[in-house]
C-alpha positions as CSV (number, residue, x, y, z in Angstrom):
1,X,60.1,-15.3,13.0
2,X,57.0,-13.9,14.5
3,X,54.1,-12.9,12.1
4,X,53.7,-9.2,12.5
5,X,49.7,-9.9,11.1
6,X,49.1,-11.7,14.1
7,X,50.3,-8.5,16.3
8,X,48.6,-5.3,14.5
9,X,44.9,-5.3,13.3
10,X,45.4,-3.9,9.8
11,X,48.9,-3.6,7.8
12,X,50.8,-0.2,8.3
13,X,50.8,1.4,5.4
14,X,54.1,2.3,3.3
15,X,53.1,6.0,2.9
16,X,52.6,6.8,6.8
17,X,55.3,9.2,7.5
18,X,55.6,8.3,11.1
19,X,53.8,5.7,13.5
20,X,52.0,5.6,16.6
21,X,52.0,1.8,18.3
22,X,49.4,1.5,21.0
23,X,49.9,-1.2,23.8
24,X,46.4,-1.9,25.3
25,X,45.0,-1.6,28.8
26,X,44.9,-4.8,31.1
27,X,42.2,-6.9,30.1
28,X,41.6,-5.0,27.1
29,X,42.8,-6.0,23.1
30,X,43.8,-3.6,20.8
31,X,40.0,-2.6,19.8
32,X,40.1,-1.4,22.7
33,X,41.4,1.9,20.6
34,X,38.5,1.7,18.1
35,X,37.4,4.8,19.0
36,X,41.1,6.9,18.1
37,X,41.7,8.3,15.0
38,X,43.8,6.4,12.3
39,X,46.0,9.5,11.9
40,X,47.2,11.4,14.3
41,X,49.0,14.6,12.7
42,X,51.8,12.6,10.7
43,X,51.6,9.5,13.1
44,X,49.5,6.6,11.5
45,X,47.7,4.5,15.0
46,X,49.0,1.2,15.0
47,X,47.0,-0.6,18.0
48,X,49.1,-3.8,19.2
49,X,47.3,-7.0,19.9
50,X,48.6,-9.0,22.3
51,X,47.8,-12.9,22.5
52,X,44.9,-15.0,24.3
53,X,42.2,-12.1,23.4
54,X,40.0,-10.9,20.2
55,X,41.7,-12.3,17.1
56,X,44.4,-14.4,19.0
57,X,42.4,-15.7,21.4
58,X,43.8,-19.3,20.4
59,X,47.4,-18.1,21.8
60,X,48.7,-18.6,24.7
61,X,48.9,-15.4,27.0
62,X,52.3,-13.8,27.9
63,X,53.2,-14.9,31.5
64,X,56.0,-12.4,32.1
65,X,57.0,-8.4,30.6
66,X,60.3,-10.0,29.0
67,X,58.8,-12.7,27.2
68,X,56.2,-10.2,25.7
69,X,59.4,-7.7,25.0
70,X,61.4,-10.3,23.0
71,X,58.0,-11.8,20.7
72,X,56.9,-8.3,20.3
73,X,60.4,-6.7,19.5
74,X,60.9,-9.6,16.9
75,X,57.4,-9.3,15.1
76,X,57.3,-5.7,15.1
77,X,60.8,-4.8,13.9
78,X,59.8,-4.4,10.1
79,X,57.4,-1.7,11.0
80,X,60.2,0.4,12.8
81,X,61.8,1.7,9.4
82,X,60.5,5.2,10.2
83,X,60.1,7.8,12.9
84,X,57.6,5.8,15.6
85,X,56.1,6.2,18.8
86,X,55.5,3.6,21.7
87,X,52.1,4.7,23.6
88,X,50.7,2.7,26.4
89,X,48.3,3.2,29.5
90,X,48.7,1.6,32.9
91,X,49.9,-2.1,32.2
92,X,50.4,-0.7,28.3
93,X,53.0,1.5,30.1
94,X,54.8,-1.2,31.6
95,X,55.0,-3.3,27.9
96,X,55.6,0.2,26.2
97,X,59.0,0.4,28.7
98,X,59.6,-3.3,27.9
99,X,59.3,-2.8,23.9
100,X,61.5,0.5,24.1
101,X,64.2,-1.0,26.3
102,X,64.5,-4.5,24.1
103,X,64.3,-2.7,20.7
104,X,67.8,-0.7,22.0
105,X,69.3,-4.0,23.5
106,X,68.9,-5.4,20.1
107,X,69.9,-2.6,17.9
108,X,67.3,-2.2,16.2
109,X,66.1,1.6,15.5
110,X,65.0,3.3,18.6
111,X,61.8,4.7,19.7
112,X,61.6,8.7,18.5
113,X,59.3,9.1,21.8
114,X,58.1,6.9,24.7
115,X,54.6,7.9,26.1
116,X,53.5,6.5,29.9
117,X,50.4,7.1,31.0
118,X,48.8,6.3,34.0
119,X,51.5,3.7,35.7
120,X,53.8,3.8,38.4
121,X,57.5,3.0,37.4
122,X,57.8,-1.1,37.4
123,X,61.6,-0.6,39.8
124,X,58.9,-0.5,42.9
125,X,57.4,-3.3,44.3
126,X,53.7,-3.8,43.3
127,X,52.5,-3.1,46.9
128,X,53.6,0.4,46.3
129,X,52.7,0.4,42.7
130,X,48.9,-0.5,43.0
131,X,46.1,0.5,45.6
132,X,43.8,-1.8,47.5
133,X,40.2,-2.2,46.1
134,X,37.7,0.0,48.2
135,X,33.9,0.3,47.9
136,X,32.8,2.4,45.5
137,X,36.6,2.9,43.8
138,X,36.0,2.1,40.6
139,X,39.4,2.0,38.2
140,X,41.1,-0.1,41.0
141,X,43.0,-3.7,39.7
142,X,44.0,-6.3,42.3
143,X,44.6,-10.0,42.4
144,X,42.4,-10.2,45.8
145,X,39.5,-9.0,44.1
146,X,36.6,-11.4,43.1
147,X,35.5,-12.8,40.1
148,X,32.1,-9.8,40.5
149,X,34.4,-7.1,41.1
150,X,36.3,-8.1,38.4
151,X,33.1,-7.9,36.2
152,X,32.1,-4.8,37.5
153,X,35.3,-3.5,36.2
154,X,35.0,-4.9,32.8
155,X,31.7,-3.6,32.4
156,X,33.1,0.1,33.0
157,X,35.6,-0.6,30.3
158,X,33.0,-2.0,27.7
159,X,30.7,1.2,28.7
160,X,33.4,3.7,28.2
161,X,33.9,2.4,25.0
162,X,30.6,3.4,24.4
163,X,28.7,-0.3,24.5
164,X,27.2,-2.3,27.2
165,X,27.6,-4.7,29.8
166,X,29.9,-8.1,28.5
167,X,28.1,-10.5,27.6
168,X,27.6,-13.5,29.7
169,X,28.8,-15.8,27.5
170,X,31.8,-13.9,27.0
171,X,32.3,-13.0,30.2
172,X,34.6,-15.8,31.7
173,X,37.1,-15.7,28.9
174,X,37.2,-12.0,29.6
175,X,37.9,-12.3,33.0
176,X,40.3,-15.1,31.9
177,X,41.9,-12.6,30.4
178,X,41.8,-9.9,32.5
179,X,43.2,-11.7,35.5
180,X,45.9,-13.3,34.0
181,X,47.2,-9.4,33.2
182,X,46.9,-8.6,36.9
183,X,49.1,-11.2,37.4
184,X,51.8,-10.5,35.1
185,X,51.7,-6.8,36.3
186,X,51.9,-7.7,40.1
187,X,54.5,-10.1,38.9
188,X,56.5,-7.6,36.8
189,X,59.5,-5.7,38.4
190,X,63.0,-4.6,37.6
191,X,65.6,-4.6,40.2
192,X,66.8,-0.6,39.2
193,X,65.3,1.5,36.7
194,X,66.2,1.1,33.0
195,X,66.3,4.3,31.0
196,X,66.2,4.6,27.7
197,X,67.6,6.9,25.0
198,X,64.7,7.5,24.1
199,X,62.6,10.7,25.1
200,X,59.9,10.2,27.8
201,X,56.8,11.7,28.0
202,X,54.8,10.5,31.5
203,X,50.9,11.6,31.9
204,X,49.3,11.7,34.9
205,X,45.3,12.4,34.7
206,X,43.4,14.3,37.4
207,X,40.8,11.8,38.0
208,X,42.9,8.9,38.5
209,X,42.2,7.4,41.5
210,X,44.8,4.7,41.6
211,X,48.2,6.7,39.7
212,X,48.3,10.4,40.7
213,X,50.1,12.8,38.3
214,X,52.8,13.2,41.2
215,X,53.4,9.2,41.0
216,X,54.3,9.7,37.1
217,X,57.9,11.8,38.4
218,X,59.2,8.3,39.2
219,X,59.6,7.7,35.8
220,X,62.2,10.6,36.0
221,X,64.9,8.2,36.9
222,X,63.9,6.2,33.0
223,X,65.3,8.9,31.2
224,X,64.9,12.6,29.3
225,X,61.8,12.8,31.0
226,X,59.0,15.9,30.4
227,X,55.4,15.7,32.4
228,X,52.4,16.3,31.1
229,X,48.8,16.3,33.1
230,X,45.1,15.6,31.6
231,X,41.6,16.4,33.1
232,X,40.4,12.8,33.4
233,X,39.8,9.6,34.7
234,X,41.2,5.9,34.7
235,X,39.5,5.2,31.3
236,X,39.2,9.2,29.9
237,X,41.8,7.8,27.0
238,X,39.8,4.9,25.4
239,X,38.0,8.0,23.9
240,X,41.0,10.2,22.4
241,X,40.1,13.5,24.5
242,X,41.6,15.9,22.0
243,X,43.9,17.6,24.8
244,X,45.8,13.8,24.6
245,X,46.0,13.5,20.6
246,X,47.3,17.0,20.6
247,X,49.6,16.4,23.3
248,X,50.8,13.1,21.6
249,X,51.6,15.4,17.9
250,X,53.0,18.0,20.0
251,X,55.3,15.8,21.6
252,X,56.5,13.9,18.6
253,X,57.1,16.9,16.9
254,X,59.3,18.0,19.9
255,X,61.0,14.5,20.4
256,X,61.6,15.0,15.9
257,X,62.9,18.2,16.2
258,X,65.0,17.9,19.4
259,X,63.3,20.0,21.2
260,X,62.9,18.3,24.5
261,X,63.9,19.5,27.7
262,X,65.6,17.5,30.4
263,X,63.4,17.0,33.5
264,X,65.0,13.6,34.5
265,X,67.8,11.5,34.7
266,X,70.0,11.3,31.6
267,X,70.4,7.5,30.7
């Protein structure tokens, strides 16, 4: 058995009515949410950690989506003995899909809501998935891209979560880290797409410059799918703009209640 201590900063707590489980952006651990609320509405914010960064840095990294789906439906099947929600941004997306698709293969209790933000739907190939760095792009993952423009990009993420540059020091394991999830994303693709019974919710942000909100419909073919757009960039969600907290109440209350309307394929 997986130890689900390992995979969530801080123990759920018994009373939470509902919970909120965060996959992190590529690169990124689960501090990366440090700066969300612990409650959002009913859902307690469970941030996942995944292994090789932050307080697993000793593990070994996942090399593909299905090995992270099996470890991580295993470890976090305790914790799914309520209403919950899978969240993720960009390569979170991808594991989010992942998580939601091997908790139904193994019949254990289904996601009340799926949230996608950010990523194009892992059926296409990654050529058509991700753009080509350009000058001045900023936002922009790809395995051609340099070990500086790889550091350039980690220094935007440790800035919008309000510190400074990395650290030297640290800086090697971080892009350690940070390529090795380019990799598994440009690696990751399923022949058709998989829906799942569970409600989708796909966000597209304005300011995106890699995912547009129009690349978000493909996710129409994963489900009961509803679209929802932010005013934003790449990194606007590391902060917990209200518009997206609300939006993420809002739409578990829906997804509760029933009260979501088709705007995809039925799986």
């Amino acid at each position: 058995m997986q130890s689900t201590g390992r995979w969530l900063l801080r123990p759920p707590s018994p009373d939470a009515r509902a919970r909120l489980f965060c996959l992190p952006y590529s690169g990124t651990g689960a501090s990366s949410y440090r700066r969300w609320p612990t409650r959002i509405g009913p859902l307690e914010v469970c941030p996942v950690q995944l292994p090789g960064r932050e307080n697993r840095i000793r593990h070994t990294p996942f090399r593909t989506v299905p090995e992270f789906a099996a470890e991580a439906a295993e470890a976090l099947a305790p914790h799914l003995d309520r209403p919950y929600v899978l969240f993720g941004h960009c390569m979170g997306a991808l594991l989010a899909h992942a998580l939601a698709a091997r908790t139904e293969d193994l019949g254990l209790p289904r996601a009340t809501l799926l949230v996608v933000s950010s990523a194009a739907a892992p059926h296409l190939p990654a050529q058509r998935r991700y753009r080509s760095p350009e000058p001045g792009v900023s936002g922009i993952y790809h395995p051609s891209m340099t070990d500086e423009e790889f550091a350039g990009e980690l220094n935007h993420v440790s800035q919008a979560l309000g510190g400074g540059e990395v650290m030297p020091e640290l800086l090697p394991l971080a892009l350690r880290v940070l390529r090795a999830d380019v990799e598994l994303c440009y690696g990751y693709r399923i022949p058709v797409p998989r829906p799942v019974h569970s409600p989708l919710t796909a966000i597209g942000w304005t300011g995106d410059p890699e995912v547009s909100p129009e690349t978000m419909h493909q996710w129409n073919a994963y489900g009961n799918t509803r679209h929802r757009v932010l005013e934003g960039g790449k990194l606007s969600y590391l902060a917990a703009p209200a518009a997206l907290t609300r939006l993420l109440e809002d739409e578990f209350t829906d997804a509760l209640s029933g009260a979501v309307t088709t705007t995809g394929g039925a799986p």
